[in-house]
Steps between C-alpha positions, in 0.01 A plus 500: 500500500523663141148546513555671844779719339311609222194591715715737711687616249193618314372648821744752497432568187153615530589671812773732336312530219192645737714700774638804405606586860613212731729425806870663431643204668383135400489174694686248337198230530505225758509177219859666383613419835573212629620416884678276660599625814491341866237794636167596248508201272426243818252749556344527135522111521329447832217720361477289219527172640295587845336817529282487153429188538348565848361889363263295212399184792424794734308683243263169356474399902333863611266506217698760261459284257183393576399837503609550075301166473183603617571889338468242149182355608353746673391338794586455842658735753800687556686251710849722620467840704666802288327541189942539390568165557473446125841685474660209691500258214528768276881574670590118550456472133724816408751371727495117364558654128786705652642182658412254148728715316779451737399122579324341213184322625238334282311362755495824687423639128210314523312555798593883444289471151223280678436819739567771222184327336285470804547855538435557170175336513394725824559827256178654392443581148573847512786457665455513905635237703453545879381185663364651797186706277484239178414173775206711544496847368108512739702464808858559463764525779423790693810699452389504123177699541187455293684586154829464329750759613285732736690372804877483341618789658437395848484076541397347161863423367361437162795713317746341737361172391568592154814668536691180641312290241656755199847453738470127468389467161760720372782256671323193387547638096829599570645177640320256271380669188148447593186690406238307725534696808594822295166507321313492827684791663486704166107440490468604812704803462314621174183514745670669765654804247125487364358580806770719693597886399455828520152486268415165649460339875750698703673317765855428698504162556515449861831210486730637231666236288299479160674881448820211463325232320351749284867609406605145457286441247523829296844361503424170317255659249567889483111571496501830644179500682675298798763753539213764516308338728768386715586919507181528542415284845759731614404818458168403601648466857446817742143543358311265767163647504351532874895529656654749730781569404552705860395214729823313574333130544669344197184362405304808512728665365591316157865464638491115540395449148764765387229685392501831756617710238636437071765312508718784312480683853614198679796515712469252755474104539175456671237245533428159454877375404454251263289726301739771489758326416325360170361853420825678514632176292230630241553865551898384358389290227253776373735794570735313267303374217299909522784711570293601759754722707272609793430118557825463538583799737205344707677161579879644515334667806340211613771232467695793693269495778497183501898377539525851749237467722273108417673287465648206772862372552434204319312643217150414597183722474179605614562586848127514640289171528169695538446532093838319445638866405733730505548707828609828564900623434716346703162230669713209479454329800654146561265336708231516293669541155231339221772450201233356264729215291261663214625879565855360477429344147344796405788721586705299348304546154476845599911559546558275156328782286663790695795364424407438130386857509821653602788238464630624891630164732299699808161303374683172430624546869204542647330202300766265605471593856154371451566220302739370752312552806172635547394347186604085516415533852178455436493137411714214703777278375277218438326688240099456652538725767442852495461821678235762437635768706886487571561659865828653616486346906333230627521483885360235779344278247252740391450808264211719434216362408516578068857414505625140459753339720522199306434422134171308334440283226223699366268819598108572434656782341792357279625778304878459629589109452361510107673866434827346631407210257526751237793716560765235627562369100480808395852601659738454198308808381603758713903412465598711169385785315618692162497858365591481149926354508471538935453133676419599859568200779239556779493172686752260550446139535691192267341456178525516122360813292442538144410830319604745200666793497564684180337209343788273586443215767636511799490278833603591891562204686503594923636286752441591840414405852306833572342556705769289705847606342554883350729357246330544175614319141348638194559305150469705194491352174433654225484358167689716315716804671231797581539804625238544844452654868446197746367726833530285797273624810722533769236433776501795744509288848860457286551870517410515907170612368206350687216607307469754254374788718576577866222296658790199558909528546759288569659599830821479356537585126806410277533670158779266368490498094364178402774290328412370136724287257489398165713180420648528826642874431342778757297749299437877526130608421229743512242509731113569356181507731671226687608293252887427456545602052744271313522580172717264282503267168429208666607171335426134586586356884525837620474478848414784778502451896364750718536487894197614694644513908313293669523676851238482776314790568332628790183742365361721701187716402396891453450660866156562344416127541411514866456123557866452412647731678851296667387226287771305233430242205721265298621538144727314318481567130172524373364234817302690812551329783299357785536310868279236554415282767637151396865629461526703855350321769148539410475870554625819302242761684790495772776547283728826453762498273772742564721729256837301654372170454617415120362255295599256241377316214430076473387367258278127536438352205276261634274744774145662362651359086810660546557837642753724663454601841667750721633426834643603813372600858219736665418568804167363619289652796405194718187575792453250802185581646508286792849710595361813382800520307600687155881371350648511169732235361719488177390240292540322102336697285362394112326703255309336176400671206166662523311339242562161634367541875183276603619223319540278817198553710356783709691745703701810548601725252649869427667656258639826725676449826597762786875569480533554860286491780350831662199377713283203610129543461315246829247310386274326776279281291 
C-alpha cells in the first residue's frame, strides 16, 4: 500500500510539474474514497465478484484471447467478428484494477498480469498491436484494409483499439504501481504521435477514445507530444476528404463521425452516440489542459443541446437505432428509443469534466440522473446480464426488432457488459471535488473520505440511505481547526427542478429552502451554482444534516416532444420510474394513471435487492372481444425504479403513462 501511495503521490507530481493549465475543479480520486453504503457498493461488489469474472471467461471462450495468442505467433485466423473486440479485455482489465484497489485480490492480480503479458507478446516491435492485421498482416480482417490506418476513419477501429488500451493501462498503473501494462500502451502511443499530425498521416480516427487515453497518459508522464496529438485527432475532424457536407445522410455527410464540419463550429450532439460522447469528453480534457476557449464554447453549446432538446427522461442517449445516433431536436421517440448502455457511460464521463470545468451542480445533476437510471439499467441484478440498448416501453411481449425486451449474457458485439465492468468501481471518484480551500459534495452515498485542504488532513464521513431516505449526515473531521467552504449540491429534482433546461418539469413544483444543520442547529447559507456554501472553522465530530424532500413527482415533457403529448412519468428523488408487467396484472400498455389518483412510497427490502416502490391505483382499459365490449376498471397500481425492470422475465414495460383517457384506437388483428 505504501508503495501504492508513493506511486500516486509522485504521479501528481509529474503532472503539476508538466501542466501549466488544468481543470479549475479537481476530482478528489476514487482510492480516497471509500463506500459502504446499502446501494453502489453491492453493486461495485457484484461486479467484482460476478460480472469480471464472467467478462474475462466470456472473453478466453469467444477467442479474444485467442486472438492476442495467435497476434504473438503469427499464425492462424482471426477467430471473433469486429476487428474491436480486442478492446473487450482491454476494459475488463481497467475495470478489475479499479475494483483490486477497492477489494484486494492476488489471485485476480494474477490472471490480470498473465493477460497483460500475452498482450504484450502480440505487440509488434515498433509498437502496433491490433490483432486483427498482426495474425496475418497478408489478409487482415476486412474492416482493416490492406495497410495500417487507411481504413480508421470509416471501420478499422485501430485508434479506438488503442485508445481503450491507453484507458486501461493508465488504471492498471494507478491502482497497483505497475509498469507492465503501462510500457505497452506508452510504446504504442510513441508510434501513434510518430505517425499522426499536421506534417505527418492526417486522419480523425473514426471511434474517438484514444483523444482520452492519449490525455491519460500525458497525465502520468507529462510528455507533451500526447497532449498534441490528442489536440490534434481533434482538429483533424471536419476535414473528411470525399464528404458532403450538404447531403444530410449522416454518413455522407461526415455527421455520424462528428466530422461534418471542425469541431470549434460544433453546436449540436449528433451522430453515432457513444462516439460523441467520448469526443466531447476529449474536447473538455483538451480545452482544459490548452486553454483552448473556442473548444470550450463548442461543447457548452453542445451539452446545451443536449439536456434542452436530446436527451430522455431517464437520462439515456442516442435516440436512433439506424447508426445508433443521435436524432434530430426533440426525435425522442419511446417506442423505439436505442439508449446505448455505452452512450450513457459516456455521458456520464462527458458531464464529470463539465462539471470540473465550471464547478455548477447543473452537470452533476444531469450525470446522476444517468447514473441512477439510464446508466445501471443496463446490466441486471445478478450482475451477468446486460442490456445493449435500454428501451423506454415494451408492449405485447415484443419490441422493435434492434431493441431488447429482455437482457443477455453476452453480445457478438460486447462493448456494453465490459464498459460497465469498468465504470461501476470507478464510482467513489465522481463523489468530491476541490478548488484550492472549497470541498464540493456532489454525490451522496455512506462512506468514509480522506483528503487535504490547506495541507491539513481532513476526513467526511456520510451516512445515508439515498437514494431511499433524503436525510443526509455529513461527518467532518478535521485534524486541527481549519478555516474552509464545504458546498453541498442541493440536487435540483430538490428544487422542483426536473432537468436543467425546459425539455422536462415537474407538474407541480415546490421551491421550499432546503433545511441544513450543523450539530443539530439550523444554518443560514449562500447559495453558488447550486451548491448550498458553509463556510466555518470546522473542528473534530462536526456534524451537518441536510434534508433533500423526497416527494413523488409526476414529469411531464416539452409540448415539442410529440410522442408524449398527455403522457406522465415517475420521479422520486433522483429514481425514474417505470410500470411493468409482473406488478399490475401482466399489462401496463392499458394503464392510465390519472392526476387525482396519488401515490405513495414502500419500501421492500427484500423485492429486486431492496428497493422502494410506489403504489396506489390506475385505471386499466379491459377489451372483451367476444362481447365487443371496451370497460375500464380501477385497479392496484406499483411502479419500480427504472433501472431495475427486466429482472424477472419478459414482458410489459413503460416508463410514460396517459393521465386520462381521450380515445380508443380498434384494432382487428
Amino acid at each position: 500500500m505504501k508503495k501504492l501511495l508513493l506511486v500516486i503521490s509522485l504521479f501528481f507530481i509529474v503532472t503539476a510539474m508538466a501542466q501549466q493549465k488544468d481543470y479549475t475543479f479537481t476530482s478528489v480520486p476514487f482510492t480516497a474514497v471509500k463506500l459502504s453504503d446499502n446501494f453502489w457498493l453491492p453493486r461495485i461488489k457484484t461486479n467484482h465478484t460476478v460480472t469480471i469474472p464472467a467478462s474475462f471467461e466470456r472473453c478466453d471462450k469467444t477467442g479474444r484471447v485467442k486472438n492476442f495468442i495467435m497476434a504473438a505467433e503469427k499464425n492462424g485466423k482471426f477467430c471473433t467478428t469486429y476487428p474491436f473486440d480486442d478492446t473487450d479485455i482491454y476494459k475488463t482489465i481497467e475495470g478489475a484494477s479499479f475494483s483490486l484497489s477497492l477489494f484486494p485480490d492476488k489471485k485476480l492480480e494474477v490472471y490480470i498480469d498473465s493477460l497483460i503479458d500475452i498482450v504484450s507478446k502480440a505487440q509488434e516491435p515498433d509498437g502496433y498491436l491490433y490483432t486483427a492485421r498482426t495474425i496475418n498482416p497478408s489478409k487482415p480482417h476486412a474492416w482493416a484494409g490492406p495497410e495500417r490506418w487507411v481504413k480508421e476513419r470509416e471501420l478499422s477501429h485501430e485508434l479506438y483499439n488503442s485508445g481503450h488500451m491507453y484507458e486501461a493501462a493508465a488504471a492498471h498503473f494507478l491502482a497497483t504501481g505497475k509498469r507492465n501494462f503501462l510500457n505497452i500502451a506508452l510504446k504504442n502511443a510513441d508510434l501513434v504521435c510518430s505517425v499522426f499530425g499536421q506534417d505527418k498521416m492526417h486522419m480523425a480516427p473514426g471511434h474517438q477514445v484514444v483523444e482520452m487515453g492519449l490525455v491519460k497518459l500525458y497525465r502520468i508522464t507529462g510528455k507533451k507530444e500526447y497532449l498534441e496529438t490528442a489536440k490534434y485527432f481533434i482538429e483533424e475532424r471536419g476535414h473528411f476528404a470525399g464528404y458532403d457536407a450538404k447531403n444530410k445522410d449522416p454518413w455522407k455527410n461526415g455527421a455520424y463521425w462528428q466530422g461534418h464540419i471542425p469541431v470549434v463550429q460544433q453546436k449540436e450532439a449528433v451522430g453515432h452516440a457513444v462516439r460523441a460522447g467520448y469526443l466531447y469528453a476529449a474536447v473538455a480534457d483538451v480545452a482544459a489542459l490548452t486553454g483552448d476557449k473556442q473548444m470550450l464554447d463548442a461543447i457548452d453549446s453542445i451539452w446545451l443541446n443536449l439536456v434542452s432538446k436530446k436527451i430522455y427522461v431517464q437520462g439515456g442517449a442516442g435516440a436512433v437505432g439506424s447508426g445508433e445516433r443521435y436524432g434530430d431536436n426533440y426525435e425522442l421517440p419511446n417506442a423505439t428509443a436505442y439508449n446505448e448502455t455505452c452512450a450513457a457511460i459516456a455521458n456520464v464521463y462527458w458531464n464529470q469534466r463539465m462539471f470540473q470545468l465550471h464547478g455548477e451542480a447543473k452537470y452533476i445533476d444531469v450525470m446522476e440522473k444517468i447514473m441512477y437510471n439510464g446508466l445501471i439499467s443496463g446490466v441486471g441484478l445478478d450482475g451477468k446480464s446486460f442490456f445493449y440498448t435500454n428501451a423506454m416501453e415494451i408492449k405485447n411481449n415484443t419490441t422493435h426488432k434492434d431493441r431488447e425486451a429482455e437482457r443477455s449474457g453476452w453480445f457478438e458485439c460486447s462493448c456494453c457488459p465490459t464498459n460497465m465492468c469498468r465504470f461501476l468501481p470507478s464510482v467513489p471518484g465522481y463523489m468530491y471535488a476541490q478548488q484550492g480551500s472549497d470541498l464540493y459534495v456532489n454525490l451522496f452515498a455512506s462512506s468514509a473520505a480522506s483528503l487535504l485542504i490547506n495541507k491539513k488532513q481532513v476526513s467526511v464521513e456520510q451516512q445515508n440511505n439515498y437514494p431511499w431516505d433524503g436525510n443526509l449526515k455529513f461527518l467532518i473531521n478535521a485534524k486541527s481547526p481549519l478555516y474552509f467552504n464545504l458546498l453541498l449540491r442541493i440536487p435540483g429534482w430538490a428544487t422542483g427542478e426536473a432537468i436543467p433546461s425546459e425539455l422536462y418539469r415537474f407538474e407541480s413544483r415546490e421551491d421550499a429552502k432546503i433545511e441544513i444543520r450543523i450539530n443539530g442547529q439550523s444554518v443560514d447559507y449562500t447559495m453558488k451554482n447550486g451548491y448550498a456554501v458553509i463556510n466555518r472553522l470546522w473542528k473534530k465530530n462536526d456534524v451537518v444534516e441536510m434534508f433533500l424532500p423526497m416527494n413523488i413527482q409526476r414529469v411531464v415533457s416539452s409540448e415539442k416532444l410529440k410522442n408524449n403529448i398527455g403522457l406522465v412519468s415517475l420521479q422520486r428523488g433522483p429514481l425514474t420510474y417505470c410500470a411493468e408487467w409482473a406488478d399490475n396484472n401482466n399489462r401496463v400498455s392499458n394503464l392510465v394513471l390519472p392526476a387525482t389518483e396519488s401515490l405513495q412510497p414502500e419500501h421492500r427490502q427484500e423485492f429486486l435487492n431492496g428497493v422502494t416502490v410506489l403504489k396506489g391505483n390506475a385505471t386499466a382499459v379491459i377489451t372483451d372481444s367476444k362481447q365487443n365490449t371496451v370497460s375500464s376498471v380501477v385497479q392496484p397500481f406499483t411502479a419500480i425504479p427504472y433501472y431495475a425492470w427486466a429482472n424477472r422475465g419478459k414482458g410489459e414495460m413503460a416508463v410514460w403513462l396517459p393521465a386520462q383517457i381521450k380515445d380508443v384506437q380498434i384494432i382487428t388483428q
